[in-house]
TILO-936863 format. One record per residue (C-alpha): x, y, z. Coordinates in steps of 0.2 Angstrom, whole numbers, plus 5000, padded with zeros to 4 digits. Layout:
X,Y,Z
...
END
This chain:
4999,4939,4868
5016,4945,4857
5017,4964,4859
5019,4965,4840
4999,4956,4834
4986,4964,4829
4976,4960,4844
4989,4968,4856
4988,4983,4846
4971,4983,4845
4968,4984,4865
4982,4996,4866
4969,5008,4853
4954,5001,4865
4962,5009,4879
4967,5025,4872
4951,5027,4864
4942,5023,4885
4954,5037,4891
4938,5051,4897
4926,5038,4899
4918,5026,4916
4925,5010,4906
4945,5017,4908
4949,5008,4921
4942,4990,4915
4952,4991,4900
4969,4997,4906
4965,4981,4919
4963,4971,4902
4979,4975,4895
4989,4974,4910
4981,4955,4911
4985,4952,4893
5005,4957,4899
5006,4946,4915
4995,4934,4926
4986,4942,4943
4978,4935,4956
4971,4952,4960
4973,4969,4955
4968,4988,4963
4968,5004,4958
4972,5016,4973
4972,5032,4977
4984,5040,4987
4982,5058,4994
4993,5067,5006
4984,5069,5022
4971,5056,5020
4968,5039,5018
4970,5030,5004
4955,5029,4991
4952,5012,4982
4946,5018,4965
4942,5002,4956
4949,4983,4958
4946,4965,4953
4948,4956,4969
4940,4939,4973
4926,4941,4982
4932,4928,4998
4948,4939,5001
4939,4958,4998
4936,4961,5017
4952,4960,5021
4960,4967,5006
4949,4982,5007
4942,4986,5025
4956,4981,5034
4968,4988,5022
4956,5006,5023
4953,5004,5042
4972,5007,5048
4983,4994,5041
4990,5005,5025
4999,5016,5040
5010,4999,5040
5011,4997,5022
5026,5003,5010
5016,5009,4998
5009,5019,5007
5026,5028,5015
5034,5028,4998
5017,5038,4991
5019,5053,5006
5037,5052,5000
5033,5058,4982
5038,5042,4975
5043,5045,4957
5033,5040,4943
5039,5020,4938
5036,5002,4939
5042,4995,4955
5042,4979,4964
5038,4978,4982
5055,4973,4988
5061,4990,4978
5053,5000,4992
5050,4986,5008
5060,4990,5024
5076,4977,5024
5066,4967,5037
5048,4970,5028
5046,4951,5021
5048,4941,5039
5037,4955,5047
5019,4946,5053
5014,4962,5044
5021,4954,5029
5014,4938,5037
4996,4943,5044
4991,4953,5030
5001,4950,5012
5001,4931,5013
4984,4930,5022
4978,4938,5006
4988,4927,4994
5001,4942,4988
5015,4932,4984
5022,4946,4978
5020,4966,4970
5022,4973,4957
5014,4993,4957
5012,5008,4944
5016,5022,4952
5007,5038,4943
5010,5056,4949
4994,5067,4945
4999,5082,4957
5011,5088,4972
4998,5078,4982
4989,5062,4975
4997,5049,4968
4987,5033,4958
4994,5017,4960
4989,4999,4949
4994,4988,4960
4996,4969,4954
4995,4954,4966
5009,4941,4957
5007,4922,4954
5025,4922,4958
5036,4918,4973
5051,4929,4963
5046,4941,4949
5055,4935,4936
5063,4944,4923
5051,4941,4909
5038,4947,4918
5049,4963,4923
5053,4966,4906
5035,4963,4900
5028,4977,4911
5043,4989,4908
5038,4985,4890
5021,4993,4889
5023,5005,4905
5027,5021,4894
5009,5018,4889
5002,5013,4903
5010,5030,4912
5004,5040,4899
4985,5033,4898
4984,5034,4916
4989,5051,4918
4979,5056,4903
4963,5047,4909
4964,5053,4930
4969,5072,4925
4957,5075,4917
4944,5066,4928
4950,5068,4944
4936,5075,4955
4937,5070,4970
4920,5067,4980
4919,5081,4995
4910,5068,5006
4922,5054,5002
4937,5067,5004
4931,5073,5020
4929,5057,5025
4947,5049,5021
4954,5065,5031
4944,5062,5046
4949,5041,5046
4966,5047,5044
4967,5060,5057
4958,5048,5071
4970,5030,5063
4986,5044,5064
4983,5048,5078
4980,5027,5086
4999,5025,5078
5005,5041,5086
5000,5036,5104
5002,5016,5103
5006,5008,5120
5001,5025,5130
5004,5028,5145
5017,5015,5147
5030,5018,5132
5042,5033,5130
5043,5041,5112
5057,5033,5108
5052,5016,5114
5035,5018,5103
5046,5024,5088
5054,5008,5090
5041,4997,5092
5030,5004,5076
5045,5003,5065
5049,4984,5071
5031,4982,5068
5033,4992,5050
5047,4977,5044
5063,4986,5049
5076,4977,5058
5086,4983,5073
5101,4986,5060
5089,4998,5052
5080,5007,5064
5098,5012,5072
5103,5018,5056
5087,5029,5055
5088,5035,5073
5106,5035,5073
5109,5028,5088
5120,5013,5092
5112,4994,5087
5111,4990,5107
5103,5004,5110
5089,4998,5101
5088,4983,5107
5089,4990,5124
5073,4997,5118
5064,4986,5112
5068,4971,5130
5060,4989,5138
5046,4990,5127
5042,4972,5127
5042,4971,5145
5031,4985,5149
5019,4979,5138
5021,4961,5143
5024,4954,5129
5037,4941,5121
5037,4942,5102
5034,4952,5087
5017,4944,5083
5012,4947,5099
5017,4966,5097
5009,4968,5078
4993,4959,5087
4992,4974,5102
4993,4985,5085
4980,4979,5077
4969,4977,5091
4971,4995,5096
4966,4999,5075
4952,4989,5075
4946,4997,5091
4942,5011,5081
4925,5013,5072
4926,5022,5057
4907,5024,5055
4907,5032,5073
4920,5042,5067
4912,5048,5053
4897,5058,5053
4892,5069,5038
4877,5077,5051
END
């Protein structure tokens, strides 16, 4: 649809005129659709302290499990987004690779869970409503490179996708006390499952290693981050490997999500 017809405006007046109301969130869906093509999109709610929220999405029902509950159930500690939204990431459009680790796209992270779900690639709304939460639209792209046209087509309309957004979730943010509580609670007990990975057998440092390897940085990076010297991490991570008896990095991302999804999150949770 050209920016410029009447039916572009037209949607554009449909989705100020939705800003208030239950049906917000469909409509600003419409009009991103209308800019680029998606194989799935989700609104997100990301709150300091907490795990993330998933406010609304259009997501194929075959891949919803695993974009969803396995996402909620631990895996967003591995995600970018997630880091970048504890970090106060700026409102904007960003792509993935804006904010991945250098390593991020050969990670079985990358692997196991953006290409299981058919991501090709990301392009994500970032929307500041306080100190604390952040909304995120984040678009699944048909596309192996986001190509400029599609860049510059979302650029194009996100002053008004910024503006709707924020006008819409200020002013009906209200966040439910049981689904709070019960984001805080998930996030203390996955925290603390990523805090305490391969205990009793790895040092600190050798677990900061290891869950940054599994995170998508590469030895270059996680010596810059740690400053300490290149072999020294991979001193680290021969150690790490062999106490855990392991020999690769899908072996070592498997051992993570093994010790996640030991977690029960219903067990976990209990309102009574």
């Amino acid at each position: 649809m050209e920016f410029r017809s009447i039916e572009w405006h037209k949607q554009i007046a449909d989705m100020i005129d939705a800003i208030g109301c239950s049906a917000f969130p469909d409509v600003i869906i419409d009009v991103i659709n209308e800019v680029v093509p998606y194989n799935q999109i989700v609104i997100i709610c990301y709150h300091k302290g907490k795990a993330p929220v998933f406010w609304h999405s259009k997501v194929p029902e075959k891949r919803k499990k695993a974009v969803l509950d396995q996402y909620l159930n631990g895996c967003y500690l591995l995600d970018p987004w997630f880091h970048a939204a504890q970090r106060n990431l700026p409102q904007g459009l960003y792509l993935l690779k804006d904010i991945a680790p250098d390593d991020f796209f050969a990670s079985e992270f990358y692997r196991e869970y953006y290409q299981a779900i058919k991501i090709q690639n990301e392009a994500v709304f970032a929307i500041a409503l306080t100190d604390d939460i952040q909304i995120q639209i984040s678009m699944g792209i048909m596309e192996d490179e986001v190509s400029e046209q599609t860049y510059n087509n979302l650029l194009a309309i996100s002053p008004v996708i910024f503006s709707t957004a924020y006008k819409h979730w200020s002013k009906t943010l209200n966040l439910d006390p049981e689904i709070s509580q019960r984001a805080a609670i998930i996030h203390e007990h996955v925290s603390h499952t990523f805090k305490t990975f391969g205990n009793p057998v790895l040092t600190d440092r050798e677990r900061e290693v290891a869950l940054l390897i599994i995170r998508g940085y590469s030895f270059k990076a996680i010596a810059e981050l740690l400053d300490v010297a290149f072999g020294t991490v991979k001193v680290h991570c021969k150690n790490l490997y062999k106490k855990l008896d392991i020999n690769s990095q899908s072996e070592l991302f498997s051992l993570f999500i093994d010790a996640v999804n030991f977690l029960d999150i219903d067990e976990m949770y209990d309102p009574k």
